[in-house]
C-alpha positions in Angstrom: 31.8 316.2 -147.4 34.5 313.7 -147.2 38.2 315.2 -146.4 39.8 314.3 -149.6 36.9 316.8 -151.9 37.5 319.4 -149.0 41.2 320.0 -149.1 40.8 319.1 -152.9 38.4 322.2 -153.5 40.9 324.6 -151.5 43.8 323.1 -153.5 41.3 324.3 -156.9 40.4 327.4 -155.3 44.2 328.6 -153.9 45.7 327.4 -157.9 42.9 329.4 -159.2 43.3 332.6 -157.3 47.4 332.3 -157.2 47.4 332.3 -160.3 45.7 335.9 -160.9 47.5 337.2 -158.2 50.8 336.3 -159.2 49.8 337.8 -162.7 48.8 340.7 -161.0 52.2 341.0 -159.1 54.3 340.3 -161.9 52.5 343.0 -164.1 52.6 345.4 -161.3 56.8 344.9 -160.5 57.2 345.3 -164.6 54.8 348.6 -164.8 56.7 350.2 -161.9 60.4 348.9 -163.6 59.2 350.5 -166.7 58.3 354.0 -165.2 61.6 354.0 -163.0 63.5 353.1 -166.6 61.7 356.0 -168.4 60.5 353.3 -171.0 63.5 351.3 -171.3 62.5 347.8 -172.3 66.0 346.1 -172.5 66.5 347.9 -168.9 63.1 347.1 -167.9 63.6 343.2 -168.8 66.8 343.0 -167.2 65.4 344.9 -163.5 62.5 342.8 -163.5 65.2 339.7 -163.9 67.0 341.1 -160.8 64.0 341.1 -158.7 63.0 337.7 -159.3 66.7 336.1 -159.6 66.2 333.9 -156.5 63.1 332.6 -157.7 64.4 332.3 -161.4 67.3 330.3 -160.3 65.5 328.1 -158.5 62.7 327.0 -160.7 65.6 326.0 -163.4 67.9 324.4 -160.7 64.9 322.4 -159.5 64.1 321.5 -163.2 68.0 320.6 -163.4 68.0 318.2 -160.7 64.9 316.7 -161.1 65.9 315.6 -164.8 69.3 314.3 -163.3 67.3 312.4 -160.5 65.2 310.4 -162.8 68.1 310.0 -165.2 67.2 312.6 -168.5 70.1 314.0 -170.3 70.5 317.7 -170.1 71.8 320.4 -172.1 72.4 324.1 -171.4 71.2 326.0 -168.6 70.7 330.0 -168.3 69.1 331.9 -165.4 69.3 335.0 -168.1 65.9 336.6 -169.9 65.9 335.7 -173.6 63.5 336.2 -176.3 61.9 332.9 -176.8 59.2 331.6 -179.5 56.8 334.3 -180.7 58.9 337.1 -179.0 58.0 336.1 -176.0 60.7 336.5 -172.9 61.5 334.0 -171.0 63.4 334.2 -167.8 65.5 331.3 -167.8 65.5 327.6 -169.2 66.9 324.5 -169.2 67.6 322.4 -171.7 65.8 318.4 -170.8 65.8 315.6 -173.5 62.7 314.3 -174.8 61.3 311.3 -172.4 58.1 309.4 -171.5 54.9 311.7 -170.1 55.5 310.8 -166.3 59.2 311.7 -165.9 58.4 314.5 -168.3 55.7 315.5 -165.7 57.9 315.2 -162.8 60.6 317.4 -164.2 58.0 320.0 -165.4 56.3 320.0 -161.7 59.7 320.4 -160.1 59.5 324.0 -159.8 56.0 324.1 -158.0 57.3 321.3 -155.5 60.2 323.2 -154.2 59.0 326.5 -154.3 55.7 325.4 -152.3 58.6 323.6 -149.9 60.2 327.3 -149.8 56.9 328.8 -149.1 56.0 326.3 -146.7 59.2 326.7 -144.7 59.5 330.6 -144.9 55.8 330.7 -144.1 55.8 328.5 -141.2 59.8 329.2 -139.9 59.9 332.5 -140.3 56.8 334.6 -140.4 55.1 331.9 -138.1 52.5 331.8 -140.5 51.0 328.3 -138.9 50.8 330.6 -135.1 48.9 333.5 -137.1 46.5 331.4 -138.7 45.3 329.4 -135.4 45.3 333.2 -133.6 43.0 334.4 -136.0 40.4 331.4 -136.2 40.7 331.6 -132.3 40.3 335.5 -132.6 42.4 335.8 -130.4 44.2 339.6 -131.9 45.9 340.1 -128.9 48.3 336.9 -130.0 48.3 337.9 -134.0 49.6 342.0 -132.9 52.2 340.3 -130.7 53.0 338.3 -133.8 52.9 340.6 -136.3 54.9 343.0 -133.7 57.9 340.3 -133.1 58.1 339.4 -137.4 58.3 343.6 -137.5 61.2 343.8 -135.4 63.1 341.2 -137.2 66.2 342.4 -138.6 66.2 340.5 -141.6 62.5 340.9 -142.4 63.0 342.1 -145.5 65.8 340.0 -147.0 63.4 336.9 -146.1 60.4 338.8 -147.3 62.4 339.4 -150.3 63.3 336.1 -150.9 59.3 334.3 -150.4 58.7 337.3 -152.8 60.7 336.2 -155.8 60.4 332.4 -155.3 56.5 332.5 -155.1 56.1 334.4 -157.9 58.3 332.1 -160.2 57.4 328.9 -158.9 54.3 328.6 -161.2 55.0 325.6 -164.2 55.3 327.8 -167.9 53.4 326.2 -171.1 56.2 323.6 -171.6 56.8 323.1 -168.0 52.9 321.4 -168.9 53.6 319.7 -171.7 53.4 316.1 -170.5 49.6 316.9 -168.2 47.3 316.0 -170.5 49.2 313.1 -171.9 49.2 311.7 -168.1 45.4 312.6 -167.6 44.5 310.6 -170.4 46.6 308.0 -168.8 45.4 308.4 -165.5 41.4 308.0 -166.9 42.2 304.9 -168.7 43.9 302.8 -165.9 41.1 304.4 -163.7 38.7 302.7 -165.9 40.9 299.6 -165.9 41.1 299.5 -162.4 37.0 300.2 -162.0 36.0 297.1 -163.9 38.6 295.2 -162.3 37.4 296.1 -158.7 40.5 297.3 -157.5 39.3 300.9 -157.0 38.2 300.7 -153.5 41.2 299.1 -152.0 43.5 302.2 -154.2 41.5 304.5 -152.3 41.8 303.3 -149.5 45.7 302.8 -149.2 45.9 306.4 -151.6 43.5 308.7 -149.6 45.6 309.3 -146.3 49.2 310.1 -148.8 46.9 312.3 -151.4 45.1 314.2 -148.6 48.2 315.3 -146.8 50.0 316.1 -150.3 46.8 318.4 -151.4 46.9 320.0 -148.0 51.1 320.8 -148.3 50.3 322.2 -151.4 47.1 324.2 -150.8 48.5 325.2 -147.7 51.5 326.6 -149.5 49.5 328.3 -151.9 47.4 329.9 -149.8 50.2 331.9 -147.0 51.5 332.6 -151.0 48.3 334.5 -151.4 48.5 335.9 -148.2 51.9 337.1 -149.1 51.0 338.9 -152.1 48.2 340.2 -151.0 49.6 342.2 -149.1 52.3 343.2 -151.4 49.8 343.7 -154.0 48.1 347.3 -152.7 52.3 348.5 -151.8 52.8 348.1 -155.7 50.1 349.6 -156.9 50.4 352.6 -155.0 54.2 352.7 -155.9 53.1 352.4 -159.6 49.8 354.9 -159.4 52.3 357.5 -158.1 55.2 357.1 -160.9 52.3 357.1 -163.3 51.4 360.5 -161.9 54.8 361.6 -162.1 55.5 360.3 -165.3 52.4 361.9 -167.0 53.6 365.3 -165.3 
């Protein structure tokens, strides 16, 4: 199996499972904001926008600056939850002009790129996620308890715990944030065709394949200590949310 299908297939398989974990996580925060509110859904909506803040501004900043980057006009900006189309609340927008698919694409992607960067960093800086991984396929425990012991002791564990928390969780593109994907896959098959009866395929792949393996592996690799992440968080907040159901019912 040739490099590019393997990373490819993680890259499929972390999306897939982020996804339903980060819907997990995000039900699981509002059920336990809703119990500690007594029912309070204004309350409710505005807790849950002060837990994931950091991540909330963020994803709008980095669709913001992508828009200025690649020259759209912007309008208004809020980082506050508001009831958008078909009651639905969002927890922040910005507002981009209309423009072609790809810049469209790049500005609706933005989010993804710099929370992956965030989750990458964190991951890798912080809770030496990179040092844990190689321990554990060496099986080498000793290494990952001194690990896990020195990320423990940190003072600040929790503020940056906090912060990987909140950005991870938001970093994932909304239905307009993919507006412009299947205009650009339609335009990606038809210049694929163009360049397949052309013969110009092979030498593409051969220039893409080293760039598009290394992106797919950043990203997969950022999805996946995201998944980590939240799987471990995942059991904490259900816990926390079993026992204010019990209370609650009481």
């Amino acid at each position: 199996m040739s490099e590019i299908l393997k990373v490819s297939l993680w890259l499929a398989f972390s999306i897939f499972v982020l996804v339903v974990v980060s819907n997990w996580v995000s039900l699981w925060v509002q059920r336990i904001l809703f119990y500690l509110t007594g029912g309070n859904q204004r309350m409710t909506i505005w807790l849950n926008q002060i837990v994931f803040f950091p991540g909330v501004l963020l994803h709008e900043m980095s669709h913001w600056f992508a828009a200025k980057l690649l020259g759209v006009p912007t309008g208004r900006m809020s980082v506050l939850p508001d009831s958008g189309k078909n009651g639905m609340i969002t927890l922040g927008y910005v507002e981009v002009s209309r423009t072609d698919f790809i810049r469209e694409f790049l500005i609706g992607i933005a989010p993804l790129v710099s929370g992956t960067a965030v989750a990458l960093g964190l991951g890798n800086w912080y809770f030496s996620a990179n040092s844990l991984g190689l321990a554990m396929l060496a099986g080498d425990w000793a290494a990952v308890s001194e690990l896990l012991r020195e990320i423990w002791q940190k003072g600040d564990l929790w503020l940056f715990a906090y912060l990987l928390f909140s950005v991870s969780n938001t970093m994932l593109p909304s239905a307009s944030d993919r507006r412009a994907w299947m205009p650009l896959l339609g335009f990606l098959l038809v210049m694929g065709a163009i360049f397949y009866f052309l013969g110009i395929v092979p030498f593409l792949v051969q220039w893409i394949r080293p760039l598009l393996a290394w992106g797919i592996t950043v990203l997969a690799t950022g999805f996946t200590i995201t998944i980590i992440f939240d799987l471990f968080i995942l059991p904490i907040l259900y816990l926390i949310g079993a026992l204010l159901e019990q209370l609650r019912g009481r």
